[in-house]
C-alpha positions in Angstrom: -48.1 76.3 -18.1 -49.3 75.7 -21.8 -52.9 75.7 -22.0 -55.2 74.5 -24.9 -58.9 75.8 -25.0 -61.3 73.5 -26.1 -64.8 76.0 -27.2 -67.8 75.2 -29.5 -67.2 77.8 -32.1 -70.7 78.1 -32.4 -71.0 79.9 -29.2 -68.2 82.3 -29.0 -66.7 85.0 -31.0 -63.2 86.1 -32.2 -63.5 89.0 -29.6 -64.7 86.3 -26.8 -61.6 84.2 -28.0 -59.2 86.9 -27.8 -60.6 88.3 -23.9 -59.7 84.1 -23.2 -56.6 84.3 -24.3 -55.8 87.6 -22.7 -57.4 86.3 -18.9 -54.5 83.9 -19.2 -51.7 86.1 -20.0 -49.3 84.3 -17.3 -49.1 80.9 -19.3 -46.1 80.2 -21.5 -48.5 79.3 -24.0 -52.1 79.4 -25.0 -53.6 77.7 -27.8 -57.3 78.6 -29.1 -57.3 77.5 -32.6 -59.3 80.5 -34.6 -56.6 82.5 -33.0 -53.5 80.9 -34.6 -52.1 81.6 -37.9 -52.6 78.7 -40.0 -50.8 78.6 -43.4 -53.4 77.2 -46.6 -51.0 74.1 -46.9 -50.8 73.2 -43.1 -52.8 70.0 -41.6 -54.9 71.7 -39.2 -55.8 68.8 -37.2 -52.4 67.5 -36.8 -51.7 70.9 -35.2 -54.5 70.7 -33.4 -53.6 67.4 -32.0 -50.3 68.1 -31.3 -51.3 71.4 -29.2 -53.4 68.9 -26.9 -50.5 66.7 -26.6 -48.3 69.3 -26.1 -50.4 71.1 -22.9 -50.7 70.9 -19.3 -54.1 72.2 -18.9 -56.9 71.3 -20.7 -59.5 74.2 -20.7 -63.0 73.2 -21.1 -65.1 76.4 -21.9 -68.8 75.8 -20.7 -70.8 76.8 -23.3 -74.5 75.7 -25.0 -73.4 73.4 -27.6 -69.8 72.3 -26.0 -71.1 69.0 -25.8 -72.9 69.1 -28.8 -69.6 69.4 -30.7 -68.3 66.0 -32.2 -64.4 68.0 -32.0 -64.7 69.2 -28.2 -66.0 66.3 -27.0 -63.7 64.1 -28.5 -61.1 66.9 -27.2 -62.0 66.3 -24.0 -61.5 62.7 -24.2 -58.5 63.3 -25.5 -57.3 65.5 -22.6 -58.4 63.4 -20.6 -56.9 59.9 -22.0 -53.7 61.8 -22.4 -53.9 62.4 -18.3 -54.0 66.6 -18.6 -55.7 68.0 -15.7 -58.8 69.1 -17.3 -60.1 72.3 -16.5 -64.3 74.1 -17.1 -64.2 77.7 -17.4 -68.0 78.3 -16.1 -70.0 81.7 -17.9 -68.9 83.5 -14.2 -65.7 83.0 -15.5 -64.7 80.4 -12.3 -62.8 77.5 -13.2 -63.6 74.5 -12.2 -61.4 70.7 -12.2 -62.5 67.4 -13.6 -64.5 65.7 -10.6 -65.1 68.4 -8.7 -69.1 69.0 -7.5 -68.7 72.1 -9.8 -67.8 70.3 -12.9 -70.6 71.4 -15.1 -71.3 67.9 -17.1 -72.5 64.9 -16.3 -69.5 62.7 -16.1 -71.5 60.0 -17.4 -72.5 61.6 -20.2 -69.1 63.1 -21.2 -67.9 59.4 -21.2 -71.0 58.2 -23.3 -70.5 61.1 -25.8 -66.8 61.5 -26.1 -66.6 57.6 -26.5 -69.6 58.3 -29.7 -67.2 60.8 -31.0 -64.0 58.5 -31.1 
């Protein structure tokens, strides 16, 4: 499975990033985007974009300003236009689907914000 993390960078730091990325050592691939390598003359959002495109799983991590964030809200539209089964990683570290009494947004407001961001 390729995973992409979606996070408000705001709210989490390299050594959070890299613990993430570690919890999901069995996936054949894991983006998180202040982990990757990115050259001085590369487009950043086009490899952005294409990790999103390119995953199965869409992982949402629940955080204070996750919503607040113009580029994980409109993420998460992404994700979920694109038909990725989108995933929350709660603070307990339980992971939750899109949908599911868990899920730790408002639906509504997801749709209202992500279509703001677009």
């Amino acid at each position: 499975m390729r995973y992409f993390v979606s996070y408000a960078r705001q709210d989490h730091t390299l050594d959070q990033l890299r613990i993430m990325g570690e919890r999901l050592q069995g996936a054949s691939s894991v983006y998180i985007d202040d982990l990757e390598n990115h050259g001085k003359a590369t487009d950043r959002v086009r490899i952005v974009v294409d990790a999103l495109t390119r995953a199965d799983i869409f992982l949402a991590v629940h955080s204070t300003h996750y919503l607040r964030t113009e580029w994980t809200r409109w993420e998460l539209d992404k994700a979920l236009s694109e038909g990725l089964e989108v995933v929350a990683l709660l603070p307990s570290g339980e992971q939750v689907r899109w949908g599911s009494p868990q899920w730790p947004w408002p639906v509504s407001r997801v749709d209202s914000d992500a279509a703001v961001a677009s």
